[in-house]
N, C-alpha and C positions, 0 to 999 in steps of 0.2 A: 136665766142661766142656771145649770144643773149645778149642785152641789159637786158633781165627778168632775166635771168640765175645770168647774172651780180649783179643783185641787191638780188638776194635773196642768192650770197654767200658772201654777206656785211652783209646781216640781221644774218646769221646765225654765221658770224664771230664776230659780236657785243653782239650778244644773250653771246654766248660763252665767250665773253672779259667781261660782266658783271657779269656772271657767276664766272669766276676769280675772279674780284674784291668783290665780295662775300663771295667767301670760303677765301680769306684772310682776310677780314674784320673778318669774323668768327673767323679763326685760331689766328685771333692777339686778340680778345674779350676773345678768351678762354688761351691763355697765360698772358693778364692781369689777368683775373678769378684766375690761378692758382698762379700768382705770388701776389695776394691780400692774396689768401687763405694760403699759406706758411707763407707771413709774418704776419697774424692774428698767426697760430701759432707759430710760434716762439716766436713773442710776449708775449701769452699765456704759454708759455713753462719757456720762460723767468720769466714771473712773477710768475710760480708753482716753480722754482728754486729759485727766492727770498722768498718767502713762508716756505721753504722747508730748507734754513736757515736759518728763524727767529726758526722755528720748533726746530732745534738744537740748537740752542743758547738756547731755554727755556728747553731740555733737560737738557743741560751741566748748567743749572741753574734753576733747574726745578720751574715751577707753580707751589707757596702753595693753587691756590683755588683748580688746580687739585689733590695736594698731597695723600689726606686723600680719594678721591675714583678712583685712578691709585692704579692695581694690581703688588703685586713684579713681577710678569713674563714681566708686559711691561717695568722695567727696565733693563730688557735683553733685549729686542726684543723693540724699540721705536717707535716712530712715524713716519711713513715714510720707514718703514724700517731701522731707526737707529740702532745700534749693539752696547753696550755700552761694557765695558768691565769691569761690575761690578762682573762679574763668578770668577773674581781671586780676589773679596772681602773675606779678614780674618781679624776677630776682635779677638783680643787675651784681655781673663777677667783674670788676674792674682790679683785672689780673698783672700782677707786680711780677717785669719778667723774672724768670729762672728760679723760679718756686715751686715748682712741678706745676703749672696752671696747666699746662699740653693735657697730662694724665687726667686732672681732673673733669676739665671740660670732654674730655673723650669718653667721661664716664655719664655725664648729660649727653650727651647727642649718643649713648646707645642704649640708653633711657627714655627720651624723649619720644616714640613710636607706641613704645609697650605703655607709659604711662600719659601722653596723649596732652604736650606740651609742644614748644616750638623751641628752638636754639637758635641764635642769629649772631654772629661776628660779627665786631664794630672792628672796623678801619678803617684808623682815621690816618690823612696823606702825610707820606712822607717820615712814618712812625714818630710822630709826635705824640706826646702824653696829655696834650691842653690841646680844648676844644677853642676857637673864640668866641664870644660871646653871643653871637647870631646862632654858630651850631651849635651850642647849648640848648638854646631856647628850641629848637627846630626839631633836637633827640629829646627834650625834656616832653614835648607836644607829640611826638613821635609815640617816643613808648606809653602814654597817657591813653591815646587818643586810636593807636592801631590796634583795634578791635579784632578783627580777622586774625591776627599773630597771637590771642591771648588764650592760655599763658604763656608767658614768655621767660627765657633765660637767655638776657643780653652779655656777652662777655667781650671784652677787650682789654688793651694794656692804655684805658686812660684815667684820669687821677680823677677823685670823688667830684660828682657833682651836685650842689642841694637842689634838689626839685623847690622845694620852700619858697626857694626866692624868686620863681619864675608863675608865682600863683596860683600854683597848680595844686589841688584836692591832695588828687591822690599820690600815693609815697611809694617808689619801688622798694623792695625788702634788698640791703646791701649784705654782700658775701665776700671775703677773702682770704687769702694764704699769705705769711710773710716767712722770710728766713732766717737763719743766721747771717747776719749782713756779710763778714766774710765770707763767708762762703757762698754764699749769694754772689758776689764780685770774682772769687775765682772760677765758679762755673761760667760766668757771662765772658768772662776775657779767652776762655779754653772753647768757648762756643763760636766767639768770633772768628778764631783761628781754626779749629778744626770740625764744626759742625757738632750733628751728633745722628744719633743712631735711628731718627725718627724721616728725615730726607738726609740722609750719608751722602748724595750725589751731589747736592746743591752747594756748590762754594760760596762764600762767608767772604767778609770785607778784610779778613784778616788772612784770608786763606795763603798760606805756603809760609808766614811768618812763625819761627819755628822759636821765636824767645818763650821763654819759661816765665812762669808769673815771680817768681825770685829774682829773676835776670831785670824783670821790669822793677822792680821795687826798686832795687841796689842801684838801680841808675834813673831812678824816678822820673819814668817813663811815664807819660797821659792814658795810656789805656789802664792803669793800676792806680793812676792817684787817686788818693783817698775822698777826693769831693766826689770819684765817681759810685761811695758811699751812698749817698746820697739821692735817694730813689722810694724809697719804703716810707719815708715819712711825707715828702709829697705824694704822694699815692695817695695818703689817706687826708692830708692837709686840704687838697683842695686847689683849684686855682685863682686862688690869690696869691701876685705877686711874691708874698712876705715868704708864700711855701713852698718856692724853687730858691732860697737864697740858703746853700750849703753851711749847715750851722748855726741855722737859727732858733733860737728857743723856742720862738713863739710858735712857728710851725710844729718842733713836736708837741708843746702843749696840746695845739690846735688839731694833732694828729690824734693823741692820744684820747679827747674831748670825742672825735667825730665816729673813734673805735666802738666807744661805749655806747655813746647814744646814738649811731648812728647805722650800725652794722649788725647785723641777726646776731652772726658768727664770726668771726676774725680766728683760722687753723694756724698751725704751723707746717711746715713742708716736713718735719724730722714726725711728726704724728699725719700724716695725712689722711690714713687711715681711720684715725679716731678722727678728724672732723666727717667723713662723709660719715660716723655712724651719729654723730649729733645730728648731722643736716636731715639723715631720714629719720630723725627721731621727731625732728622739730619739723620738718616742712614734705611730711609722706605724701602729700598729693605730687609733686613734682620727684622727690629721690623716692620713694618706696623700691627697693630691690638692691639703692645703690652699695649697699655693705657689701652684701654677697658680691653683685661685679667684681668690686674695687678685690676684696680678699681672692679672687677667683684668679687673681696673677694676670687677667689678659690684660686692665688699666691701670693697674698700679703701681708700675715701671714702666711708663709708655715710653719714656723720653731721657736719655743720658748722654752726656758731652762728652765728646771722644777725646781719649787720651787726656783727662786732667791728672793733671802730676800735682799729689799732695805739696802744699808748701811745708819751709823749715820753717822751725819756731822762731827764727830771729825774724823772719819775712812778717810772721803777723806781729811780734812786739814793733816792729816799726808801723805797719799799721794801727795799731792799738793807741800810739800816741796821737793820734789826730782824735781833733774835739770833733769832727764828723763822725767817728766814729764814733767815740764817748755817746754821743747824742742816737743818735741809728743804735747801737747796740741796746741803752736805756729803755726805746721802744718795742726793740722787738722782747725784751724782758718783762717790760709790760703786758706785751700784747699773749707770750706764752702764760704768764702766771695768771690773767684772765680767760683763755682758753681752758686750763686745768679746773678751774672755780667753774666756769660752766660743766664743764666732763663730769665732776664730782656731782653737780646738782643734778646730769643728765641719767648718770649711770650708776649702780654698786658693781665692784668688783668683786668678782665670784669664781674661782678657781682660775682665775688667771683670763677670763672672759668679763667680758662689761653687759650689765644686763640692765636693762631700762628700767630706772624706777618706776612703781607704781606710780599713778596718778595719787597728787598729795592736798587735791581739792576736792571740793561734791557741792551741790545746789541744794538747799532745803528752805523750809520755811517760803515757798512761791506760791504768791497771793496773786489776783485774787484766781480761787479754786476754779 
């Protein structure tokens, strides 16, 4: 073998061996590349997953700057793909007559299309206020269990029922309106006799009876006696016995007891308006819009009893000494000075407008990363 021969199969085996060291220098350039570019994302991945549950945390607590322009469908469908399970929301209105319940409900069912729930009247025969204990159990499994109708806003004029005691999970969210008890009784006695403005045509049990609610009093007449008082606290008491007996403590206690813990919101009819702007402050998948309706004057006075003639002062001091009353008044004084204490925590008042406080919570410190 020649000396030339020699040397140029060294050149060609070096060309060759740098050639190597080449493409592995390459190959190891492009496995750092790739392993740079993995953990950039993961990184990135990482931090759209903390993201992702700050996201949810302010679902499950949602933003009041976004409240008022989030549509009710993104409370189905969230952020992110969040799924909330507000579709088996039921608000149950177990509506105390002659409180303006007409108005309200009118303000739900032209709600209900645009924000994509259902409205269903309960009537029960014969306008009874007490279910018996079979139909209980049958509307307790009813609204539970009727999937197809959810969500739901069940309303009628019947007295609270506890889901609790029929074993049943889940809990409807309770709503109501109460009044001035008198005045609550002179509209119903002016309603019997001359209707009102919502069916004018439709004649009333009392129709053509033209006594005055004064004239009843002074001759202590039954459509003004004072046990007929006595409505607003069964309402919320329940049907037990003890809370249709006219005057009984333990029913408002029992009344009062089921207001607090038992009821989202408890309105007054003389603010009606400020309850529906709690209701869409507090439950915008079913009221979002209801402010504006109700202020827009078409629901707001849906419904007024014709012809009631203010009474004299002597006509409610004679009402005023019935312990029916004492007791009925007591709660509905309750029931407004707990309404106000929500309003306050609901709203600040700001030139004569109520505006939604800020959100007064945040999530941090969420393990693990």
């Amino acid at each position: 073998m020649s000396v030339q021969y020699v040397m140029k199969l060294r050149l060609v085996r070096g060309m060759q061996g740098r050639q190597l060291v080449w493409a592995a220098c390459i190959a190891a350039s492009f496995l750092i590349f790739l392993g740079l570019h993995f953990q950039g994302e993961i990184s990135r991945l990482d931090d759209a997953r903390i993201k992702l549950e700050i996201t949810l945390a302010k679902l499950q607590g949602e933003d009041p700057g976004r409240r008022n322009s989030r549509t009710p469908s993104e409370y189905i469908q969230g952020d992110a793909g969040y799924v909330t399970e507000v579709d088996d929301l039921v608000v149950i209105y177990n509506r105390v007559p002659k409180t303006g319940s007409t108005s309200f409900a009118g303000v739900a069912y032209d709600l209900c299309i645009k924000n994509k729930f259902n409205v269903l009247h309960i009537n029960i025969t014969k306008n009874f206020h007490v279910m018996s204990l079979a139909d209980q159990m049958r509307f307790a499994n009813n609204v539970t269990n009727w999937h197809a109708k959810k969500p739901a806003f069940y309303h009628g004029h019947f007295a609270y029922i506890e889901f609790s005691r029929f074993a049943i999970s889940a809990r409807p969210i309770y709503i109501n309106v109460i009044r001035d008890p008198i005045e609550r009784l002179i509209s119903y006695y002016y309603f019997l006799r001359n209707g009102d403005n919502y069916r004018p045509y439709l004649k009333r049990r009392r129709s053509g009876n033209k006594e005055t609610f004064d004239e009843c009093v002074s001759k202590d007449g039954s459509d003004c006696d004072p046990e007929n008082l006595w409505i607003q606290i069964p309402f919320f008491c329940g049907h037990a016995a003890e809370c249709w007996i006219p005057g009984s403590r333990w029913a408002l206690e029992m009344a009062k007891l089921n207001l607090v813990q038992q009821y989202l919101v408890v309105g007054v009819t003389e603010e009606l308006g400020d309850f529906v702007a709690v209701l869409e402050a507090a439950l915008p998948r079913m009221f979002t819009g209801a402010t504006d309706l109700f202020n827009s004057g078409k629901k707001g006075h849906l419904r007024k009893t014709t012809n009631k003639i203010p009474p004299l002062p002597e006509t409610i001091s004679n009402l005023q000494r019935s312990d029916v009353w004492k007791l009925e008044q007591e709660f509905y004084d309750f029931a407004k000075e707990h309404f106000h204490a929500v309003k306050r925590r609901t709203f600040d008042i700001k030139k004569g407008y109520m505006m939604e406080k800020i959100q007064q919570f945040s999530y941090e410190k969420i393990r693990p990363r």
